[in-house]
C-alpha positions as YAML, in Angstrom:
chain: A
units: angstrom
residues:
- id: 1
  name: UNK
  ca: [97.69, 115.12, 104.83]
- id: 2
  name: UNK
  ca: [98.61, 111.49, 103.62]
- id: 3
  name: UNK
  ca: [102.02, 110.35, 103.49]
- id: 4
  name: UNK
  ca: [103.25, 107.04, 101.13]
- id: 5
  name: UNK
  ca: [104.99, 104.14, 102.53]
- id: 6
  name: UNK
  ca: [107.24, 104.12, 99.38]
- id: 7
  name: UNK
  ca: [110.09, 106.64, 98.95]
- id: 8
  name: UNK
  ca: [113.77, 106.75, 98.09]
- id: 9
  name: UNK
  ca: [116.45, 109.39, 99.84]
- id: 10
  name: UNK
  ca: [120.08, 109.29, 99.25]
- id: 11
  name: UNK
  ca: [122.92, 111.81, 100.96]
- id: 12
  name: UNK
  ca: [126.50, 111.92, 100.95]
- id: 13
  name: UNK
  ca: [129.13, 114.06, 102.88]
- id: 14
  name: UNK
  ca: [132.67, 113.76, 102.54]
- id: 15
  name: UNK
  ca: [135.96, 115.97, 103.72]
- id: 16
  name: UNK
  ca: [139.59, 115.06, 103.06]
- id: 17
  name: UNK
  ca: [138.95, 112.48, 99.89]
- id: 18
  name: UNK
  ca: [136.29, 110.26, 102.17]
- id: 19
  name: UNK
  ca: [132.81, 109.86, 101.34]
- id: 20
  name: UNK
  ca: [129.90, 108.56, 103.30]
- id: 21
  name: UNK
  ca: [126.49, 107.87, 101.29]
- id: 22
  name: UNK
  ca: [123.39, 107.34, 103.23]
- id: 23
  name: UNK
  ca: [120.59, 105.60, 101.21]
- id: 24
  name: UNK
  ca: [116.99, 105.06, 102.42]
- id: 25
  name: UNK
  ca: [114.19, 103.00, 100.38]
- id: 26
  name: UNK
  ca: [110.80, 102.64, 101.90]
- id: 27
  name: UNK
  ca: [108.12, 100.33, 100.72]
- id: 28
  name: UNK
  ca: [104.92, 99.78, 102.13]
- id: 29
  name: UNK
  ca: [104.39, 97.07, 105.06]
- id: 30
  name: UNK
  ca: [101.80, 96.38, 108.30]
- id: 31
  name: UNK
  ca: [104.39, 97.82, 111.05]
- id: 32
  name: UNK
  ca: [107.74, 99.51, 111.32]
- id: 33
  name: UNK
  ca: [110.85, 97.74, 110.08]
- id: 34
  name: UNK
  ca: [114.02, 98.15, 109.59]
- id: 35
  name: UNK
  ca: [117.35, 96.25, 107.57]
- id: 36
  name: UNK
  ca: [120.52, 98.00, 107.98]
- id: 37
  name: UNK
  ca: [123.68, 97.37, 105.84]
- id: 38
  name: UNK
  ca: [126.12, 99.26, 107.62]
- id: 39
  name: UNK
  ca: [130.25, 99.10, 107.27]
- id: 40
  name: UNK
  ca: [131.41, 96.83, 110.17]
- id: 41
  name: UNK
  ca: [132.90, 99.66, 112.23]
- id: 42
  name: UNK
  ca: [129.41, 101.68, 112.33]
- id: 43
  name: UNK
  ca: [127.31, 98.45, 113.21]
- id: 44
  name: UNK
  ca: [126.92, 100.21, 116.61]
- id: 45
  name: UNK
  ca: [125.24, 103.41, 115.48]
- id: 46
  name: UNK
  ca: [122.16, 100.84, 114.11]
- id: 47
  name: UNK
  ca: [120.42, 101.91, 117.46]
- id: 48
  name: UNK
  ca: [120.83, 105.91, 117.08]
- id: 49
  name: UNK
  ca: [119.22, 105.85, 113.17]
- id: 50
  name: UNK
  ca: [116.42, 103.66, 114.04]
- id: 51
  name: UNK
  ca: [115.26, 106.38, 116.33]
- id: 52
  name: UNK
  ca: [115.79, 109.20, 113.97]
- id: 53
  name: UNK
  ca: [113.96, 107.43, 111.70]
- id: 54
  name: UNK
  ca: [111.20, 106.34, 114.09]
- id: 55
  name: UNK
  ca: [110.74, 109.95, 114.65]
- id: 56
  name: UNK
  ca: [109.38, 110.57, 111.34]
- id: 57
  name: UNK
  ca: [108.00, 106.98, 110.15]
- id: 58
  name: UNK
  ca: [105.85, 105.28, 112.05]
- id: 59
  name: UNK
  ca: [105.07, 102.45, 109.03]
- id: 60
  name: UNK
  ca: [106.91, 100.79, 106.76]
- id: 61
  name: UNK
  ca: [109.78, 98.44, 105.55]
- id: 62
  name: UNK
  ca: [112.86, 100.66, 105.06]
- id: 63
  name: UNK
  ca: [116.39, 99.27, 104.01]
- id: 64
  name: UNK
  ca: [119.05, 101.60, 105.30]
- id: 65
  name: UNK
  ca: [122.65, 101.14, 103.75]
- id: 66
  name: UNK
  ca: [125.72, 103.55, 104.33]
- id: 67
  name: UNK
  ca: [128.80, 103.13, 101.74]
- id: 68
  name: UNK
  ca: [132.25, 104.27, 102.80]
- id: 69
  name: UNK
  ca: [134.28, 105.14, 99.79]
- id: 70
  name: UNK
  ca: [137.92, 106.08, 100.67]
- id: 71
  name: UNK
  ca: [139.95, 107.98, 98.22]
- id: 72
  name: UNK
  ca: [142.42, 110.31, 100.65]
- id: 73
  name: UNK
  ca: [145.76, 111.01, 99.01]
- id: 74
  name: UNK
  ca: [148.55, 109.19, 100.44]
- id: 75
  name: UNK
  ca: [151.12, 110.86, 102.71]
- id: 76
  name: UNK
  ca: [154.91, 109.97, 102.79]
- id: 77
  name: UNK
  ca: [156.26, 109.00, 106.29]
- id: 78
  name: UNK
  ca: [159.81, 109.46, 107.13]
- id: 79
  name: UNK
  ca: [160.82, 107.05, 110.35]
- id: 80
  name: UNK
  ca: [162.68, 109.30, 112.02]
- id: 81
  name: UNK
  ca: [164.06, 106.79, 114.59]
- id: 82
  name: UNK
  ca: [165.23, 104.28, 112.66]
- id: 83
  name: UNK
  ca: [166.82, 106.74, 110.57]
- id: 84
  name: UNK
  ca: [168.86, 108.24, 113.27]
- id: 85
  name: UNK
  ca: [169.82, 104.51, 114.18]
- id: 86
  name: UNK
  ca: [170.81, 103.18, 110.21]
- id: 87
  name: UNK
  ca: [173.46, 106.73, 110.80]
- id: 88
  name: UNK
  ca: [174.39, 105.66, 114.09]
- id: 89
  name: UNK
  ca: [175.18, 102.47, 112.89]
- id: 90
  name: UNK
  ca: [176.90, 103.86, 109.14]
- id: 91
  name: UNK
  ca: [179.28, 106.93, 110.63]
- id: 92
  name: UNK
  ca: [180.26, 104.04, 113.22]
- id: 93
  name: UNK
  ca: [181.24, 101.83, 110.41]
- id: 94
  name: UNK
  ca: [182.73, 104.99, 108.32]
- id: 95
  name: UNK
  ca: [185.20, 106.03, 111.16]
- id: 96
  name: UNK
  ca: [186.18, 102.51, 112.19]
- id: 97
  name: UNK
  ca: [187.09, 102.02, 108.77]
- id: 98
  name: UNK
  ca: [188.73, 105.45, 108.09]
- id: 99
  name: UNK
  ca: [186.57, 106.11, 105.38]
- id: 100
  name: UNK
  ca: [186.63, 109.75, 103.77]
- id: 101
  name: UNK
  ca: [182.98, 109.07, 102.11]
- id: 102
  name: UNK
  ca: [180.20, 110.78, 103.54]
- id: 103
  name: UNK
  ca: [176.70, 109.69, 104.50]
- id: 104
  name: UNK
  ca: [173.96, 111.50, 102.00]
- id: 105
  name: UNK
  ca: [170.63, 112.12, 102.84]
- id: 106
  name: UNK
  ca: [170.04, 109.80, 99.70]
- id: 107
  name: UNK
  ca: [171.32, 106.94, 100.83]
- id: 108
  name: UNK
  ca: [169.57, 107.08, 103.89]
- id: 109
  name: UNK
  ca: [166.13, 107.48, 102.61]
- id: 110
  name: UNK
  ca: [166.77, 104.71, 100.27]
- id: 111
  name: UNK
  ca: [167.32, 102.08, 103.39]
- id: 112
  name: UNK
  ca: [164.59, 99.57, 104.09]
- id: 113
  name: UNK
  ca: [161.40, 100.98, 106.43]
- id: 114
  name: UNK
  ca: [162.95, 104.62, 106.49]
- id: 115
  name: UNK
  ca: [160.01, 106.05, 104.05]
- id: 116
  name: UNK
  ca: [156.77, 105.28, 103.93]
- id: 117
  name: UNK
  ca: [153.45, 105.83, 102.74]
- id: 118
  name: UNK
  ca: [150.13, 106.50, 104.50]
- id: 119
  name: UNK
  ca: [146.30, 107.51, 103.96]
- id: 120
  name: UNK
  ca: [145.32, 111.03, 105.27]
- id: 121
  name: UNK
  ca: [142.79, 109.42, 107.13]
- id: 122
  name: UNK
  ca: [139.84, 111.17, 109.02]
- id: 123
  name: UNK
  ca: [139.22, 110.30, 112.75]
- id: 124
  name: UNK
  ca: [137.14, 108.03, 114.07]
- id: 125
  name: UNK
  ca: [134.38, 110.76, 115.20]
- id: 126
  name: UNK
  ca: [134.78, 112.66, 112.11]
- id: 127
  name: UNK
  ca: [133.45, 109.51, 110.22]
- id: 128
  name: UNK
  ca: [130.65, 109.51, 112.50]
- id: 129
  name: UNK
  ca: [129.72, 112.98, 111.87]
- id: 130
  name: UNK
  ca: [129.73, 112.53, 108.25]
- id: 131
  name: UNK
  ca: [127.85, 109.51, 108.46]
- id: 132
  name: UNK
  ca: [124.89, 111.28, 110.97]
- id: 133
  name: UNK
  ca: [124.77, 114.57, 108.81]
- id: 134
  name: UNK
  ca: [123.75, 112.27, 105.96]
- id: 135
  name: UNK
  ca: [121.95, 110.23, 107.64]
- id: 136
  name: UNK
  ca: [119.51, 113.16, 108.36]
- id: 137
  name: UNK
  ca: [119.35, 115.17, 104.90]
- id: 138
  name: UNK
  ca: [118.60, 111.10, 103.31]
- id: 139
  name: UNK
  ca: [115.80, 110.95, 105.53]
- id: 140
  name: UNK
  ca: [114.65, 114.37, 104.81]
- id: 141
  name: UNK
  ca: [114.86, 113.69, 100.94]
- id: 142
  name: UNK
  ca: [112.90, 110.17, 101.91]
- id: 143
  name: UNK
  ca: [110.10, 112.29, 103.63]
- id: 144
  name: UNK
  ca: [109.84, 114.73, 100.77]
- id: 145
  name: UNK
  ca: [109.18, 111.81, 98.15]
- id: 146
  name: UNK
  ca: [106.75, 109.76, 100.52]
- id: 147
  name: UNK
  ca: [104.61, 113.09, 100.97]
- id: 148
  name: UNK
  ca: [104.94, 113.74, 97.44]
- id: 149
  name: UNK
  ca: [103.50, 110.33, 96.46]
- id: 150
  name: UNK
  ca: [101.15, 110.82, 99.39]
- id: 151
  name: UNK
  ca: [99.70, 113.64, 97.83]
- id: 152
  name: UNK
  ca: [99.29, 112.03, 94.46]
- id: 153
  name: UNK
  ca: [97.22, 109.16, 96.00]
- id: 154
  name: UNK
  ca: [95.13, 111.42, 98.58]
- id: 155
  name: UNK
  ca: [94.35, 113.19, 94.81]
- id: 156
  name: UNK
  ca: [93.51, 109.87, 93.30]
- id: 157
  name: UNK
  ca: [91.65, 108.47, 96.76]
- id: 158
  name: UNK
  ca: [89.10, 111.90, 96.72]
- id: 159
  name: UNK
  ca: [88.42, 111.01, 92.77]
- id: 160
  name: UNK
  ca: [87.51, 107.30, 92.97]
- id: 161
  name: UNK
  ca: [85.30, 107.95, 96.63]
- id: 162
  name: UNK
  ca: [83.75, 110.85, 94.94]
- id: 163
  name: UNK
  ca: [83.32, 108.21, 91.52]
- id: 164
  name: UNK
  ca: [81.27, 106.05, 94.01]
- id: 165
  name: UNK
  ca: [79.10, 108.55, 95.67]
- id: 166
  name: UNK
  ca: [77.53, 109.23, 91.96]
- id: 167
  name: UNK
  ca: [77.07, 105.76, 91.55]
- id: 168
  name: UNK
  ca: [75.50, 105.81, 94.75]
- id: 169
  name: UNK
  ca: [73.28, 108.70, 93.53]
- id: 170
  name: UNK
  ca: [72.14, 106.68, 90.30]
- id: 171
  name: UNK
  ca: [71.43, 103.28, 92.32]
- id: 172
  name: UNK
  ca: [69.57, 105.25, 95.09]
- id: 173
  name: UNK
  ca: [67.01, 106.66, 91.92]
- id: 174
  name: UNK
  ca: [67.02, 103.29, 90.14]
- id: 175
  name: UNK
  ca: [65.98, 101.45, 93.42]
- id: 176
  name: UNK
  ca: [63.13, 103.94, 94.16]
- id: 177
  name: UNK
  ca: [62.24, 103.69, 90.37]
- id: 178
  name: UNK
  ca: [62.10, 99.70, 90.84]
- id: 179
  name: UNK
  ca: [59.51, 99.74, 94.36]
- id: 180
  name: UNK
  ca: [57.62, 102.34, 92.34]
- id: 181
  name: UNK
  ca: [57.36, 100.04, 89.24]
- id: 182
  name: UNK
  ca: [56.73, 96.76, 91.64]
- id: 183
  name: UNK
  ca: [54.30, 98.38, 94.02]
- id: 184
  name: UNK
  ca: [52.09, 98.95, 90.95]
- id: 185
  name: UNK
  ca: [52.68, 95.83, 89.39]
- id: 186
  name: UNK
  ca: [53.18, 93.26, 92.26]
- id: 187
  name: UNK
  ca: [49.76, 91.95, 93.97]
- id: 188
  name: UNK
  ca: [49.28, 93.42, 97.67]
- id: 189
  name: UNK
  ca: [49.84, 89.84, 98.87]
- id: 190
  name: UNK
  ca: [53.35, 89.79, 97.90]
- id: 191
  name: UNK
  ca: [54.26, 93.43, 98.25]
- id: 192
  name: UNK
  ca: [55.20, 93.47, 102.04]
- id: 193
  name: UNK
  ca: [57.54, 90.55, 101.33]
- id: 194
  name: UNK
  ca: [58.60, 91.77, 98.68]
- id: 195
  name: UNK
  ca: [60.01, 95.42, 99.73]
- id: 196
  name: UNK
  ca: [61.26, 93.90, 103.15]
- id: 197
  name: UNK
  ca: [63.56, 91.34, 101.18]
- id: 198
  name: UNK
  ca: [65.08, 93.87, 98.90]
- id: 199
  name: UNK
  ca: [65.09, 96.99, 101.18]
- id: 200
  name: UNK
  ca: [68.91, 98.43, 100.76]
- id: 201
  name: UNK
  ca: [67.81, 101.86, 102.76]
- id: 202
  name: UNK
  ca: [70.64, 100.97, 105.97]
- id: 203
  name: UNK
  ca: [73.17, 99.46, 103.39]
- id: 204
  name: UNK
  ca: [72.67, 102.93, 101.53]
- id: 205
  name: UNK
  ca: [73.26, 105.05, 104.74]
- id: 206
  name: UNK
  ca: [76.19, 102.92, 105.82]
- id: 207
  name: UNK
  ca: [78.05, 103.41, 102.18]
- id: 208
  name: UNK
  ca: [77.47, 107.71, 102.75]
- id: 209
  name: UNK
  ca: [78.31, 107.27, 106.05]
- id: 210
  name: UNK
  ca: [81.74, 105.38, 105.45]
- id: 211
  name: UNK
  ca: [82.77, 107.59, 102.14]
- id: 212
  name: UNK
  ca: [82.10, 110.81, 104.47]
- id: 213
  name: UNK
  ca: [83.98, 109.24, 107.12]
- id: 214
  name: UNK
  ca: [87.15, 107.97, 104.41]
- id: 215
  name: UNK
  ca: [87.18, 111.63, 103.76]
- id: 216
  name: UNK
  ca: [87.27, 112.73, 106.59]
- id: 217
  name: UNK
  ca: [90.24, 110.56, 108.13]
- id: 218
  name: UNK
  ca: [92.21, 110.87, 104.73]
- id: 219
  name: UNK
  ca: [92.66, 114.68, 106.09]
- id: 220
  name: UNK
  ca: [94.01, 113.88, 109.15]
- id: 221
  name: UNK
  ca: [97.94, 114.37, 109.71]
- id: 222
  name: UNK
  ca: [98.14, 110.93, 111.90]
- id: 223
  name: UNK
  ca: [99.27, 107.65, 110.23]
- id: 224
  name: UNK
  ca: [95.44, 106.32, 108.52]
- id: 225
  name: UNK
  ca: [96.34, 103.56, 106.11]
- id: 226
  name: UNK
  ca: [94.87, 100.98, 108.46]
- id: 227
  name: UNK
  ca: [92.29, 102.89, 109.18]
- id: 228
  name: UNK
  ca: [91.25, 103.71, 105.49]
- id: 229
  name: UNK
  ca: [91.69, 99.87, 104.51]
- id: 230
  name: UNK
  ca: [89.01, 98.69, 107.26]
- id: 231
  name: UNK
  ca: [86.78, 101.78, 105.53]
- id: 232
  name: UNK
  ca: [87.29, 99.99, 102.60]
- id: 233
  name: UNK
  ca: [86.51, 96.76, 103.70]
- id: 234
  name: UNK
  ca: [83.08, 97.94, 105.21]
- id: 235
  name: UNK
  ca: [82.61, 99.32, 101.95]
- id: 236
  name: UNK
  ca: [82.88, 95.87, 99.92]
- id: 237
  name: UNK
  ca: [80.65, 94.12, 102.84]
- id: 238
  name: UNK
  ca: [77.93, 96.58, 102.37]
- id: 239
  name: UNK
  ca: [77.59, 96.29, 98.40]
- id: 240
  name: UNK
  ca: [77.97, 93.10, 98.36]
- id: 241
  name: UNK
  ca: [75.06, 92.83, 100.33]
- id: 242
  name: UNK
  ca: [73.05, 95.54, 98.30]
- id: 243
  name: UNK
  ca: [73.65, 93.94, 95.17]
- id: 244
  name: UNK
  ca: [72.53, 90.46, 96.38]
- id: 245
  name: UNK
  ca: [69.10, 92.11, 97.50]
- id: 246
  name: UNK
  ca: [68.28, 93.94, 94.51]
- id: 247
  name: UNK
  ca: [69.73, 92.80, 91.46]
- id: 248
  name: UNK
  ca: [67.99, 94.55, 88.87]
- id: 249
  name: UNK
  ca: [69.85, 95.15, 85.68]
- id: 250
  name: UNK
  ca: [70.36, 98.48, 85.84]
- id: 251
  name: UNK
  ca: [71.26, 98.34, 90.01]
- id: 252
  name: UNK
  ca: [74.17, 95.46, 89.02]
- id: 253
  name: UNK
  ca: [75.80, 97.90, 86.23]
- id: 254
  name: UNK
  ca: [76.14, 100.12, 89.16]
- id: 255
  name: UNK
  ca: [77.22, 98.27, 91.82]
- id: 256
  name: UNK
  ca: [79.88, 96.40, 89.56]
- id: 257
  name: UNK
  ca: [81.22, 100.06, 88.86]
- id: 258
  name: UNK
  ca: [81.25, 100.67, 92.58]
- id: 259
  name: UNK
  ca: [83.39, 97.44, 93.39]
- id: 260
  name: UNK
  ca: [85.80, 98.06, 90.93]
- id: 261
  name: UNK
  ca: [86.37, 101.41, 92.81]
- id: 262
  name: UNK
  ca: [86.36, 99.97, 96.02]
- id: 263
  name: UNK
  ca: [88.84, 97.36, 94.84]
- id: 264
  name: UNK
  ca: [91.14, 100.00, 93.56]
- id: 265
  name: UNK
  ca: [90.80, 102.32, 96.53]
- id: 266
  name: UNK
  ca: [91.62, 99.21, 98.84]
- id: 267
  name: UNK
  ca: [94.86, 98.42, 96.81]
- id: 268
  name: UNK
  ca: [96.07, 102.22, 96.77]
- id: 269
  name: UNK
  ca: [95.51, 102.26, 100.70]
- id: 270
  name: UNK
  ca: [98.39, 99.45, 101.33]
- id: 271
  name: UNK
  ca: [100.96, 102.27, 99.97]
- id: 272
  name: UNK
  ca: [99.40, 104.78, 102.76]
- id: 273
  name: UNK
  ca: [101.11, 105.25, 106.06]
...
């Protein structure tokens, strides 16, 4: 199974008018990386995500940001001590002046710092709940699109290895058609010299040899994007040096088609984890 460096997952949990989104992008790079943007008060959960997410990525640059959005009705506050004390202090006044007037509930509530108003807030380890819970379904919506992708390029891999292997097939008869045509032709003198300079027979083998063996490691469930990029470099080495040894018409046709898949196949690899 192949697996994509690039993905996007985004997940957001909320309870009483807070909301925590968790967003993940992945693009493709040589090791693991992270870049966190985290709200100042979270900075010290940086350690715990990493290792979630090093449990399911073993490659590539991700950029991790959490947003804290904050919309909790406000609560009204009554001071109940100072109110008691503004009383105290008024029915003092009241009697020492022989006042008939009584003290209203109004008035009181209308005094400086006896109501006020306040955010429902959650607690401090609710947030942090929130904020792991979608920390987790993110990186399970990241690992869906990265497999996703992964299967579209293991698809697209298969085609363009399979494209070379019949280009393969059509050098391999061209090549025996040009000995067959030069051993006829060609005095005996400069035969032997002749077939040993443009002999292609191990640089043949090695191509089958490294297209069965891309194949094969493009099934495997471990991380193979290195792998399958040193595959392809083996690949360009050994055409390069078959089409410098024979470079009959027909033969250069073919191996031009077979770089341009190798240098396709090589740039679709540095998106594989």
């Amino acid at each position: 199974m192949m697996v994509s460096m690039t993905g996007f997952g985004q997940s957001q949990r909320g309870k009483k008018g807070e909301r925590f989104i968790v967003t993940l992008k992945s693009v493709n790079h040589r090791y693991f990386e992270t870049l966190f943007h985290l709200p100042p008060s979270f900075e010290y959960l940086e350690g715990y995500l990493r290792g979630k997410i090093q449990q399911k990525i073993q490659r590539g640059r991700l950029n991790i940001s959490v947003t804290h959005i904050n919309e909790s009705s406000e609560g009204i506050v009554l001071n109940q001590e100072l109110i008691e004390k503004y009383y105290h202090v008024l029915e003092t006044t009241r009697k020492k002046l022989n006042l008939n007037e009584n003290i209203s509930v109004a008035s009181l509530v209308a005094l400086p710092g006896v109501l006020s108003y306040k955010k429902e807030e959650l607690r401090f380890n609710e947030r942090e709940v929130l904020v792991k819970t979608a920390m987790i379904e993110a990186l399970k919506n990241l690992m869906l699109m990265r497999r996703r992708e992964g299967t579209a390029l293991e698809k697209d891999l298969q085609g363009r290895v399979k494209g070379i292997a019949r280009h393969m097939t059509a050098i391999k008869k061209r090549v025996a058609h040009v000995f067959e045509e030069n051993k006829k032709k060609m005095p005996p003198e400069n035969l032997e010299s002749f077939l040993r300079s443009t002999d292609v027979g191990e640089e043949i083998t090695r191509i089958d040899f490294h297209l069965k063996s891309f194949l094969k490691q493009a099934k495997l469930r471990t991380p193979k994007g290195k792998v399958l990029d040193f595959i392809g470099q083996e690949l360009q080495r050994e055409i390069n040096t078959l089409g410098a040894k024979v470079q009959e018409k027909h033969v250069a046709y073919q191996v031009v088609m077979v770089k341009d898949q190798i240098e396709k196949i090589r740039e679709q690899v540095q998106n594989v984890e």
